[in-house]
MDTraj code that builds the backbone (N, CA, C; nanometers):
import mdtraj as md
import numpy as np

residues = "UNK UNK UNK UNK UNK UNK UNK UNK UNK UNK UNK UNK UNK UNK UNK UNK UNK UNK UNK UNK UNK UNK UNK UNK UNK UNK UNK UNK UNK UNK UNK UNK UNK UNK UNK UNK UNK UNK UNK UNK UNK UNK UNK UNK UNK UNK UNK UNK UNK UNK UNK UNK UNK UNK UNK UNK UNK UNK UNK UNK UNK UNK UNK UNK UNK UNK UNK UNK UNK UNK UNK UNK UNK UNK UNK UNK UNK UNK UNK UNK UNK UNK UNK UNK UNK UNK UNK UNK UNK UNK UNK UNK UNK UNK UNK UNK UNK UNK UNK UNK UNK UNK UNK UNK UNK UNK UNK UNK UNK UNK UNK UNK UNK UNK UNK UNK UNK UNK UNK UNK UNK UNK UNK UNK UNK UNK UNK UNK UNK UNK UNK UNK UNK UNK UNK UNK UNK UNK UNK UNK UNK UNK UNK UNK UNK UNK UNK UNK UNK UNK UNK UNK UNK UNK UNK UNK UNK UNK UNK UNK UNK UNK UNK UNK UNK UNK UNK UNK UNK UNK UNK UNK UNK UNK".split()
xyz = np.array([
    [-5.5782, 2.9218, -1.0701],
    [-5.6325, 3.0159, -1.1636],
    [-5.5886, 2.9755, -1.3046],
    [-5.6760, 2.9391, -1.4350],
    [-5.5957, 2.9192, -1.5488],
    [-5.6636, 3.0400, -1.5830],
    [-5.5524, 3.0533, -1.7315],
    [-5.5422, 3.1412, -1.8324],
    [-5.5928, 3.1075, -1.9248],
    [-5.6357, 3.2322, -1.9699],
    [-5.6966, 3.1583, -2.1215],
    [-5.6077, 3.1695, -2.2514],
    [-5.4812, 3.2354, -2.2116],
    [-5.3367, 3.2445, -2.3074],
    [-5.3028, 3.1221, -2.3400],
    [-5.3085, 3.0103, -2.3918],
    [-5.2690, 2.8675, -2.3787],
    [-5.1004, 2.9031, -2.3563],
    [-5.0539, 3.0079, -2.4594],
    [-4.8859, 2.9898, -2.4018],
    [-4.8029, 3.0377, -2.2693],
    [-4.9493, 3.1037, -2.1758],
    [-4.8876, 3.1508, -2.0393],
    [-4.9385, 3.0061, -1.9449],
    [-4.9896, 2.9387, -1.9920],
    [-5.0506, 2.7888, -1.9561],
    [-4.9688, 2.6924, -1.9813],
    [-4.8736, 2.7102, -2.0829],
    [-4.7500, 2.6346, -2.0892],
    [-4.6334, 2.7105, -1.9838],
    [-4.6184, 2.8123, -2.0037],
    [-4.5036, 2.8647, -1.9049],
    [-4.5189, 2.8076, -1.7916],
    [-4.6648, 2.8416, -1.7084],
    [-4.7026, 2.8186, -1.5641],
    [-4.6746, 2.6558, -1.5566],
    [-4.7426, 2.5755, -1.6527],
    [-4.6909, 2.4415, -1.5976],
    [-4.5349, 2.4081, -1.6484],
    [-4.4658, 2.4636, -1.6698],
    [-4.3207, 2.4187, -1.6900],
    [-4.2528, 2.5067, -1.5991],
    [-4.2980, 2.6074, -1.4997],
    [-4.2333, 2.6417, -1.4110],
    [-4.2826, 2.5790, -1.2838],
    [-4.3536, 2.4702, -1.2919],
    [-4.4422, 2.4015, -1.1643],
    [-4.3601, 2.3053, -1.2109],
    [-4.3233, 2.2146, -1.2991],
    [-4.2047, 2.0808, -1.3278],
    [-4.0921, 2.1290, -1.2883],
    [-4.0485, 2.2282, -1.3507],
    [-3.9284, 2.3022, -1.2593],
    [-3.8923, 2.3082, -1.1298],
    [-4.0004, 2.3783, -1.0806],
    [-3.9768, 2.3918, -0.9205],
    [-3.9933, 2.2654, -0.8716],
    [-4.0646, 2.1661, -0.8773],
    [-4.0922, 2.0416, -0.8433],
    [-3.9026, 1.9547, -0.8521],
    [-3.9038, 2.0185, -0.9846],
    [-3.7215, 1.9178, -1.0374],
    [-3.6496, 1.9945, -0.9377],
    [-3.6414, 2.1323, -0.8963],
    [-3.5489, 2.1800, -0.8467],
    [-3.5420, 2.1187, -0.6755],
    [-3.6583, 2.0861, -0.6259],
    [-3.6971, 2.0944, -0.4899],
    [-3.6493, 1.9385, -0.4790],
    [-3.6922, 1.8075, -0.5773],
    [-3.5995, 1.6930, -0.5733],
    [-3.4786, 1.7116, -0.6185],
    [-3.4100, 1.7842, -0.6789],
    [-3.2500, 1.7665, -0.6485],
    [-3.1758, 1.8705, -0.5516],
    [-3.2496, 1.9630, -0.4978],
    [-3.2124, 1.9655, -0.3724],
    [-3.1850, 1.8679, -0.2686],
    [-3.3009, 1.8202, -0.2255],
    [-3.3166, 1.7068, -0.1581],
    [-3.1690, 1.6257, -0.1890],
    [-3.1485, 1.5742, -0.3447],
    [-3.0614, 1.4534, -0.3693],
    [-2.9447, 1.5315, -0.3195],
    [-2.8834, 1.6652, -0.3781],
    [-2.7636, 1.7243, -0.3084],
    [-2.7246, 1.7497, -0.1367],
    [-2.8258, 1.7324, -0.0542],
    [-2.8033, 1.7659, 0.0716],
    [-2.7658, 1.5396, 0.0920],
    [-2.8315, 1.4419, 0.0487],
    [-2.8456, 1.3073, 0.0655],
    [-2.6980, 1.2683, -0.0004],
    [-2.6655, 1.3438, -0.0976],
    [-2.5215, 1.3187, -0.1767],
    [-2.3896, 1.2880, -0.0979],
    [-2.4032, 1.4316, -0.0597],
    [-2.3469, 1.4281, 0.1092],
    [-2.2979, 1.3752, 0.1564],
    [-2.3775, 1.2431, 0.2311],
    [-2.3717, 1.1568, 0.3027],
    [-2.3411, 1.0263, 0.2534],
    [-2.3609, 1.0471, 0.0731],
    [-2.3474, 0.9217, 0.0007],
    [-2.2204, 0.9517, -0.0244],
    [-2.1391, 1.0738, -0.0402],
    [-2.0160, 1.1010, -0.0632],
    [-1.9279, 1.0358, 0.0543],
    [-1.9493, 1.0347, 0.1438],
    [-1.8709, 1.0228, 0.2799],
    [-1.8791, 0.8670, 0.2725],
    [-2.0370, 0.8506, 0.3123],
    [-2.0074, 0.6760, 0.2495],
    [-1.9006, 0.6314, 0.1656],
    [-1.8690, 0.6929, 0.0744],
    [-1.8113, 0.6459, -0.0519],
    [-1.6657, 0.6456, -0.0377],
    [-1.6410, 0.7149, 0.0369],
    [-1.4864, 0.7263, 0.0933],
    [-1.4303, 0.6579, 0.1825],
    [-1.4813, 0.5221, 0.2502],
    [-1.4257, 0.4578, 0.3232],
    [-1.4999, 0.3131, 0.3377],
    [-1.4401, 0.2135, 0.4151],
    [-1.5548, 0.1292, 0.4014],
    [-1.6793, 0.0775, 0.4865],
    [-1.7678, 0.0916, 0.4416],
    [-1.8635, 0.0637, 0.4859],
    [-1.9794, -0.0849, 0.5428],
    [-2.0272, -0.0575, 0.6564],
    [-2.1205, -0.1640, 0.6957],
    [-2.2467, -0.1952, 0.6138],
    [-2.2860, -0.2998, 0.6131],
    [-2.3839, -0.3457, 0.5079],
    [-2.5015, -0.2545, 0.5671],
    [-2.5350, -0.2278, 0.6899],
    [-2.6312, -0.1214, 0.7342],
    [-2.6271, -0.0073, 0.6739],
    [-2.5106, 0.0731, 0.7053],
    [-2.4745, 0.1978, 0.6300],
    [-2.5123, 0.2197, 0.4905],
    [-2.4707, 0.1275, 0.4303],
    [-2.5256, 0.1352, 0.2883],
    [-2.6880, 0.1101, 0.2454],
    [-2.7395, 0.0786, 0.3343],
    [-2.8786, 0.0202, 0.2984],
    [-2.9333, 0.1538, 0.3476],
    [-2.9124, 0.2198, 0.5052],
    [-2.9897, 0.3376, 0.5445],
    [-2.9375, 0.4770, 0.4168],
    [-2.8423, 0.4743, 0.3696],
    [-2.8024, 0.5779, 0.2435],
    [-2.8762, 0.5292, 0.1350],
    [-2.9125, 0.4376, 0.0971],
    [-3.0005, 0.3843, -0.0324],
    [-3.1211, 0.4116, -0.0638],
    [-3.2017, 0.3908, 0.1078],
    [-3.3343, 0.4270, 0.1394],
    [-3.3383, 0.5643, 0.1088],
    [-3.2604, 0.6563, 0.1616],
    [-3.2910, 0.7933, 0.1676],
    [-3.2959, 0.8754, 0.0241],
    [-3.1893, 0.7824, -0.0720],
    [-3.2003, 0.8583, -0.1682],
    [-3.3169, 0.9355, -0.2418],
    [-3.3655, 1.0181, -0.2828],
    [-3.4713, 1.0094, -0.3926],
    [-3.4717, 0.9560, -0.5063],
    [-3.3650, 0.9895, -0.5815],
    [-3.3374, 0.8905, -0.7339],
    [-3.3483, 0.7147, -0.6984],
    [-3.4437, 0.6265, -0.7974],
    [-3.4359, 0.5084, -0.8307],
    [-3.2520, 0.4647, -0.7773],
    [-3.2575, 0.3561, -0.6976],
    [-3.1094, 0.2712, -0.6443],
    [-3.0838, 0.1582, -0.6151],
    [-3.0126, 0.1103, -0.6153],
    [-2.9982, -0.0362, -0.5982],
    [-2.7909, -0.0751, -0.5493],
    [-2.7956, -0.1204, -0.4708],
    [-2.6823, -0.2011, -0.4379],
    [-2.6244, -0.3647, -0.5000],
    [-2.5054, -0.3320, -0.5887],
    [-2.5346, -0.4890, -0.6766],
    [-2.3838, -0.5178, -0.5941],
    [-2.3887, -0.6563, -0.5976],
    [-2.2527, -0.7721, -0.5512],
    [-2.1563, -0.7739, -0.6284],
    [-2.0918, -0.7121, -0.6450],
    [-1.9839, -0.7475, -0.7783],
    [-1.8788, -0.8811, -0.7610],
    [-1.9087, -0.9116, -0.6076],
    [-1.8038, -1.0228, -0.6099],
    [-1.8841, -1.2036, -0.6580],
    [-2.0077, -1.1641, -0.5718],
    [-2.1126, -1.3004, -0.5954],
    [-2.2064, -1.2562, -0.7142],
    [-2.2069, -1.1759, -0.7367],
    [-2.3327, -1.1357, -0.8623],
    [-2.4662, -1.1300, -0.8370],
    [-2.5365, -1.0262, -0.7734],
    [-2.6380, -1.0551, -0.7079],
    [-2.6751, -0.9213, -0.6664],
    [-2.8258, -0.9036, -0.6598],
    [-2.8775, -0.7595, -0.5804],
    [-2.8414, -0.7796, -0.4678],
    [-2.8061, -0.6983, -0.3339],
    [-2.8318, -0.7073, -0.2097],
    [-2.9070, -0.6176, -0.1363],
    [-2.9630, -0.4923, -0.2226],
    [-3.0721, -0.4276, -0.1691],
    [-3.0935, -0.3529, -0.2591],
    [-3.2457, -0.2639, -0.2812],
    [-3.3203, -0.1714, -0.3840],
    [-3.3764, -0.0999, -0.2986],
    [-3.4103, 0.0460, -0.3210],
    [-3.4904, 0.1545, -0.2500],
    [-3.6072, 0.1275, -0.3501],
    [-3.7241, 0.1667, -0.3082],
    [-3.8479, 0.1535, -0.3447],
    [-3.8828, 0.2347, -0.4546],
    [-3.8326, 0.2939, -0.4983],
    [-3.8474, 0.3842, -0.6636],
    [-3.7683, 0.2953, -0.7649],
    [-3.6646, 0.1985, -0.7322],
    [-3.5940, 0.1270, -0.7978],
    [-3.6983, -0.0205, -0.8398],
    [-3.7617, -0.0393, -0.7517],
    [-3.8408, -0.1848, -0.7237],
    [-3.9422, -0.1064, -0.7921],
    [-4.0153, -0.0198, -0.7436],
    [-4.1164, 0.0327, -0.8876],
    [-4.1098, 0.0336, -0.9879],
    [-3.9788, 0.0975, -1.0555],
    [-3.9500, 0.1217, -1.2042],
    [-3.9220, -0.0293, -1.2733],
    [-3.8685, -0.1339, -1.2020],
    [-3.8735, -0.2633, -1.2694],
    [-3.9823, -0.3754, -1.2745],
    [-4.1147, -0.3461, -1.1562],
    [-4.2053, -0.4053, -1.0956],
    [-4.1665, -0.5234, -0.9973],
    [-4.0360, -0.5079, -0.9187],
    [-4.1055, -0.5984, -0.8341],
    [-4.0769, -0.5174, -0.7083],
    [-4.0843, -0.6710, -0.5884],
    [-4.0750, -0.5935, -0.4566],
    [-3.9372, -0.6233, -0.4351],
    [-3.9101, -0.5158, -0.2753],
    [-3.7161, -0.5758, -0.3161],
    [-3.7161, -0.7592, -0.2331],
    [-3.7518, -0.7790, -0.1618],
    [-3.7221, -0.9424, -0.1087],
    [-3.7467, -1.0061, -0.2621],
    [-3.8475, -0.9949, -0.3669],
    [-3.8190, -1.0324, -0.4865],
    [-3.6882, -1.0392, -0.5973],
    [-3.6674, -0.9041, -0.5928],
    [-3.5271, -0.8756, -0.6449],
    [-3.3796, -0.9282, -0.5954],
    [-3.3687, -0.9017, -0.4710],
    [-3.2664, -0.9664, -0.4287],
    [-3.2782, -1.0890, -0.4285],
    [-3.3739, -1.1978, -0.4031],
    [-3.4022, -1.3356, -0.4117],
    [-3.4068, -1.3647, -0.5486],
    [-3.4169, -1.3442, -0.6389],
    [-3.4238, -1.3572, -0.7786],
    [-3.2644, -1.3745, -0.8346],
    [-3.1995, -1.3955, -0.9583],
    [-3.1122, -1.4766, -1.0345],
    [-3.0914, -1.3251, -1.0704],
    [-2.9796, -1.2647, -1.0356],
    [-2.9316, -1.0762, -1.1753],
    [-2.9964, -1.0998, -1.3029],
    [-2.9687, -1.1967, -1.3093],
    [-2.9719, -1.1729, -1.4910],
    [-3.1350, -1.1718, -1.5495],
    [-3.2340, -1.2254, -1.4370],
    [-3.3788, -1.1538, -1.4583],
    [-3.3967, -1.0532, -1.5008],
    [-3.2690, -0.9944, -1.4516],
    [-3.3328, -0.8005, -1.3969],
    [-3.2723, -0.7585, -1.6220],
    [-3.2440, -0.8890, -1.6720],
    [-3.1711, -0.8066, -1.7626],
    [-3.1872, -0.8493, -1.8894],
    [-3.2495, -0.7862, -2.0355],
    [-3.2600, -0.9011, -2.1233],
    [-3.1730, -0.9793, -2.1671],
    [-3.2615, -1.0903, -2.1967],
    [-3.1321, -1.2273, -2.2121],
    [-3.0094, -1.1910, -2.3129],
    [-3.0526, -1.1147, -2.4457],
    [-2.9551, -1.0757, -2.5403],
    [-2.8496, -0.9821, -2.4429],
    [-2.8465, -0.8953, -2.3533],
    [-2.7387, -0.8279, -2.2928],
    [-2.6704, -0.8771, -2.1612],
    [-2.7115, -0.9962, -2.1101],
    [-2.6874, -1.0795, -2.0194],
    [-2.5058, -1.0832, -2.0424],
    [-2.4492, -1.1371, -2.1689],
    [-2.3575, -1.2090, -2.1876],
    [-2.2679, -1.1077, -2.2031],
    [-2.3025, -0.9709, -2.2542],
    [-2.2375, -0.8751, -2.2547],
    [-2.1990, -0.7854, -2.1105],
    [-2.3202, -0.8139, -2.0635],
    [-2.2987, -0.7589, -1.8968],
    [-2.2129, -0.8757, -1.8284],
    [-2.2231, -0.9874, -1.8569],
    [-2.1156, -1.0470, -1.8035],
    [-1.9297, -1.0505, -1.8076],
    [-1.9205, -1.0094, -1.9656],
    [-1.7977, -0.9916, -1.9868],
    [-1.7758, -0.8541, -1.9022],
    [-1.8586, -0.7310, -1.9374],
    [-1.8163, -0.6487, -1.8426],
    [-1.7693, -0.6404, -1.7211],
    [-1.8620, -0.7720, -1.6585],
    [-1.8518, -0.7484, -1.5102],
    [-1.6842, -0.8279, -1.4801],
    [-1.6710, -0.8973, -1.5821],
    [-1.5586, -0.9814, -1.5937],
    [-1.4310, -0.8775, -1.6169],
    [-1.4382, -0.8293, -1.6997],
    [-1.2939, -0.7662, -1.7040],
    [-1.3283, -0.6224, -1.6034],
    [-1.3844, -0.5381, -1.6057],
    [-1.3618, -0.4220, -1.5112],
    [-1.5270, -0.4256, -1.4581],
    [-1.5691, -0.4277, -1.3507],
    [-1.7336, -0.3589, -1.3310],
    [-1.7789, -0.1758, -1.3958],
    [-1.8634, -0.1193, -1.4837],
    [-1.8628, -0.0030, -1.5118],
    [-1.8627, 0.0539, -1.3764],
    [-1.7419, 0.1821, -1.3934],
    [-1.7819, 0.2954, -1.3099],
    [-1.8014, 0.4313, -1.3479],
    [-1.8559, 0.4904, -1.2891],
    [-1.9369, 0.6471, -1.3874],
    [-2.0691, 0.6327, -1.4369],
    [-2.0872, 0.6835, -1.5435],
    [-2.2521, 0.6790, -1.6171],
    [-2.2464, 0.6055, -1.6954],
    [-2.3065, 0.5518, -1.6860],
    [-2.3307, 0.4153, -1.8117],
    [-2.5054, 0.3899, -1.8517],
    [-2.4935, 0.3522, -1.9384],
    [-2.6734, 0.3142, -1.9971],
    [-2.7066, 0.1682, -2.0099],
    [-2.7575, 0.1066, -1.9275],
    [-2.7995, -0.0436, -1.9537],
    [-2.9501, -0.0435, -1.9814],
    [-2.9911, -0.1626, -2.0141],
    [-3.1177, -0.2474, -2.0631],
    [-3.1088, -0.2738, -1.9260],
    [-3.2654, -0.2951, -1.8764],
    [-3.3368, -0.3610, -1.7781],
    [-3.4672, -0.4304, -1.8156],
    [-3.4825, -0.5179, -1.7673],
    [-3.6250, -0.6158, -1.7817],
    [-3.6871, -0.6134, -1.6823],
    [-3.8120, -0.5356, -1.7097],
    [-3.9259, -0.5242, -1.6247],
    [-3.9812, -0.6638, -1.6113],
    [-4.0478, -0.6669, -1.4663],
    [-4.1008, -0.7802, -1.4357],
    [-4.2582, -0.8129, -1.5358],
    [-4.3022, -0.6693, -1.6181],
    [-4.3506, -0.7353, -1.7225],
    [-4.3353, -0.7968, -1.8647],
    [-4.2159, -0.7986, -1.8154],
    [-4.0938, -0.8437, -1.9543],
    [-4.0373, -0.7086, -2.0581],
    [-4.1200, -0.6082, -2.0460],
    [-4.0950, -0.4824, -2.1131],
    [-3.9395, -0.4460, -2.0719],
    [-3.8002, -0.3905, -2.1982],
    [-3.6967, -0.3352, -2.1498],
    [-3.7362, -0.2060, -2.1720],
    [-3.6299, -0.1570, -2.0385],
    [-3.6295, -0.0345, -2.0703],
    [-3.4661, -0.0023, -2.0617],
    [-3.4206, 0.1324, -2.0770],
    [-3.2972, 0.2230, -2.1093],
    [-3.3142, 0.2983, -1.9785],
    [-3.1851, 0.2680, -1.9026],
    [-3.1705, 0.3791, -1.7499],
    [-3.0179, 0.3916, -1.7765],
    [-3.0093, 0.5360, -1.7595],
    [-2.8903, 0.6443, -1.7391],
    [-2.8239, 0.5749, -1.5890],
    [-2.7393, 0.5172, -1.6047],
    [-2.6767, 0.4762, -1.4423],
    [-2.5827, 0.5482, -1.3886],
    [-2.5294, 0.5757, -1.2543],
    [-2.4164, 0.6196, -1.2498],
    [-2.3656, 0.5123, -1.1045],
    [-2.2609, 0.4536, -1.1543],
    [-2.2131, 0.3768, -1.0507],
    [-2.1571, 0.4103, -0.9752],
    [-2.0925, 0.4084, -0.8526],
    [-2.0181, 0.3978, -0.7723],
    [-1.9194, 0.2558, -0.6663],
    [-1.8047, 0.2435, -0.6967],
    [-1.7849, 0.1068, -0.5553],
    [-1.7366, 0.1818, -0.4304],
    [-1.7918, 0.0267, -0.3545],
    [-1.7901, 0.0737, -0.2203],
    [-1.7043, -0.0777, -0.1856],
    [-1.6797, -0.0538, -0.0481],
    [-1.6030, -0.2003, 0.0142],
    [-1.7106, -0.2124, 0.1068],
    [-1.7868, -0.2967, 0.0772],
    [-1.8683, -0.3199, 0.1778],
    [-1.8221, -0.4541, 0.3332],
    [-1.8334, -0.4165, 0.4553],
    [-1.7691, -0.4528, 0.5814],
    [-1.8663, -0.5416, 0.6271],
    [-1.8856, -0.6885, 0.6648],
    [-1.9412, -0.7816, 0.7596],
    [-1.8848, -0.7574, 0.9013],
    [-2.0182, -0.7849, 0.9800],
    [-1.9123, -0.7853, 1.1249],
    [-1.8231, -0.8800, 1.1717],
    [-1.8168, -1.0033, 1.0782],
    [-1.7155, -1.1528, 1.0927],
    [-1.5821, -1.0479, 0.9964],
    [-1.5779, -0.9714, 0.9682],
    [-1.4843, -0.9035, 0.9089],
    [-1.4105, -0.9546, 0.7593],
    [-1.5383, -1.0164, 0.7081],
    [-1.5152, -1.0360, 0.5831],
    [-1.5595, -0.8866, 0.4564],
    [-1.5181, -0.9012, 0.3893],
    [-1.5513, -0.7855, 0.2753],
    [-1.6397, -0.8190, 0.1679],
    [-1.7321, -0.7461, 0.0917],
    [-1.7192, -0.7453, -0.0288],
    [-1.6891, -0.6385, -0.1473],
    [-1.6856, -0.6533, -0.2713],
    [-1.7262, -0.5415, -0.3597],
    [-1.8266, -0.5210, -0.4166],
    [-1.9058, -0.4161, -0.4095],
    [-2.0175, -0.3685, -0.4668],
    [-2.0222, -0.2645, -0.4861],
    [-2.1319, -0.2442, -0.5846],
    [-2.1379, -0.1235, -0.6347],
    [-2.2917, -0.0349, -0.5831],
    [-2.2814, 0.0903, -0.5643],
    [-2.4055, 0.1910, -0.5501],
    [-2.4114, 0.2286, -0.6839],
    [-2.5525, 0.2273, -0.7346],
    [-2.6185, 0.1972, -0.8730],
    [-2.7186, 0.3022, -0.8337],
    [-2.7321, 0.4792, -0.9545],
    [-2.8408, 0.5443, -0.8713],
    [-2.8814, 0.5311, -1.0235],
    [-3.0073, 0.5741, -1.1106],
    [-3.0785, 0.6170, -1.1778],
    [-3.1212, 0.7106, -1.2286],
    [-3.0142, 0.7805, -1.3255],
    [-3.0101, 0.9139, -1.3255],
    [-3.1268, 0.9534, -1.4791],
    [-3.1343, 0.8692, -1.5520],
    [-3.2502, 0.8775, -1.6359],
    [-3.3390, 0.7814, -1.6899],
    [-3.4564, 0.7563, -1.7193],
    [-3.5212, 0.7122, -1.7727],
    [-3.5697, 0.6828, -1.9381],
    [-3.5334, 0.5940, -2.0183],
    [-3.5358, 0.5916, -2.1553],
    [-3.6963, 0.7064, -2.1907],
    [-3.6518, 0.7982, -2.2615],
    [-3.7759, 0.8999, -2.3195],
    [-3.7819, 1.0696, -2.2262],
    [-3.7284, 1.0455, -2.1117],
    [-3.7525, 1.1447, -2.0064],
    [-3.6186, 1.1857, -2.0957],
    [-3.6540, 1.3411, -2.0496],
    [-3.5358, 1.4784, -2.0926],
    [-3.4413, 1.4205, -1.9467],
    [-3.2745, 1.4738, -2.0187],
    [-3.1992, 1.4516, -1.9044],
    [-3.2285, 1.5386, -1.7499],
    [-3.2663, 1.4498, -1.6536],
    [-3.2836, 1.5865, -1.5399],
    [-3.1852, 1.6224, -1.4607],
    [-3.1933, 1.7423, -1.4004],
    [-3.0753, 1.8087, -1.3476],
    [-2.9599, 1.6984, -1.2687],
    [-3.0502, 1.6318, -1.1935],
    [-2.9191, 1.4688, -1.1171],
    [-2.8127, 1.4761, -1.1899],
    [-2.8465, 1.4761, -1.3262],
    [-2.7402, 1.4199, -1.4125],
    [-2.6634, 1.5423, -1.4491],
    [-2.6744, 1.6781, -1.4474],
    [-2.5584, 1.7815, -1.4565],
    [-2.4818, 1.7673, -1.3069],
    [-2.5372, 1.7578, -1.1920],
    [-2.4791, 1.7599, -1.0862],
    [-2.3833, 1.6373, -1.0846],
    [-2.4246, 1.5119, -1.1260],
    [-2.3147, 1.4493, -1.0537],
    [-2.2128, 1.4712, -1.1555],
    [-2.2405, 1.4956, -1.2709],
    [-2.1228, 1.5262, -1.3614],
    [-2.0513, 1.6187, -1.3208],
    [-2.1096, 1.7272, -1.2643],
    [-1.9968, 1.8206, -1.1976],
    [-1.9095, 1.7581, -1.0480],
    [-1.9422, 1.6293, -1.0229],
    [-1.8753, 1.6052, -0.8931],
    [-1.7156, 1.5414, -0.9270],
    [-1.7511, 1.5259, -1.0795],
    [-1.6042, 1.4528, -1.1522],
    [-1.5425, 1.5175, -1.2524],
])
top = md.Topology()
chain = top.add_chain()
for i, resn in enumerate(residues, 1):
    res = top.add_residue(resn, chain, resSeq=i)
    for name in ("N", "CA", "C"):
        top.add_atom(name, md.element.get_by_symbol(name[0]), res)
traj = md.Trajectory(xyz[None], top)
C-alpha cells in the first residue's frame, strides 16, 4: 500500500531497512556463538571454513604465518569480484593496492592487526575500496599436527554505508 505522505513513505521504508538490519544481525549473534567458541581454542582447518561459510557478514581467513588467503565466504568473493579458488590461488597483495602493500607488510611484520581496523582492498576491477575489519586469531590445527596462525577477518563496513549494527555488537563483546 503506498502513501501519498512522502514523509510516512520515508518512515515505512526505513522501518523495512531496519527490520531487514535487525533480522541479519540476529542471525550474525546466534553464528557469533559458535565463532566465539571457535575462537577459544584451537581449531581444525574444517572448523574454521564450516564457521566462515555460515557467517552472514563478508569473511575471509588470512595465513599470517605464509601470507596468503586460505578461504573466503561468498559475500567476501563478491565484494572484491572474484571467486574464492581465485582468491586463495592468487598472490595477497592482489587483494591490495600496491601503495598500501608495503605498509600492510610492515604491519604484518611487527604485530598482525587485532580488533577493528580499516584497510584498502583492490577489487578485481582494480577499483579500491575502504572495509571496517574486525580481526580475530585463531591457531589453526593440521591433522600431521602441524599449526598455523591466522586470522578470522569479518567485514563489518563498507566505505559510504552508515555504520551497521555488527559493528555496535562486536564492540560490546570487548
Amino acid at each position: 500500500m503506498a502513501y501519498k505522505n512522502t514523509s510516512v513513505n520515508k518512515q515505512v521504508g526505513c522501518l523495512k531497512r531496519l527490520l531487514k538490519a535487525h533480522t541479519v544481525l540476529s542471525k550474525a549473534q546466534k553464528r557469533i556463538g559458535k565463532t566465539k567458541k571457535l575462537l577459544s581454542k584451537r581449531a581444525s582447518r574444517q572448523e574454521c571454513i564450516k564457521v566462515l561459510k555460515e557467517l552472514p557478514l563478508p569473511a575471509f581467513i588470512f595465513n599470517r604465518d605464509q601470507l596468503g588467503f586460505i578461504a573466503a565466504n561468498s559475500q567476501f568473493c563478491e565484494l572484491l569480484g572474484y571467486s574464492e579458488p581465485e582468491l586463495v590461488a592468487m598472490p595477497w597483495k592482489k587483494a591490495y593496492p600496491d601503495y598500501v602493500v608495503p605498509i600492510l607488510q610492515k604491519a604484518l611484520g611487527v604485530n598482525v592487526p587485532n580488533g577493528s581496523v580499516e584497510w584498502l582492498y583492490k577489487r578485481s576491477d582494480g577499483k579500491t575500496i575502504a572495509l571496517l575489519t574486525k580481526c580475530s586469531r585463531i591457531k589453526l590445527m593440521y591433522e600431521n599436527g602441524k599449526s598455523n596462525s591466522v586470522s578470522l577477518i569479518t567485514i563489518l563496513r563498507i566505505q559510504g554505508e552508515n555504520e551497521v549494527q555488527a559493528v555496535k555488537y562486536f564492540r560490546a563483546l570487548h
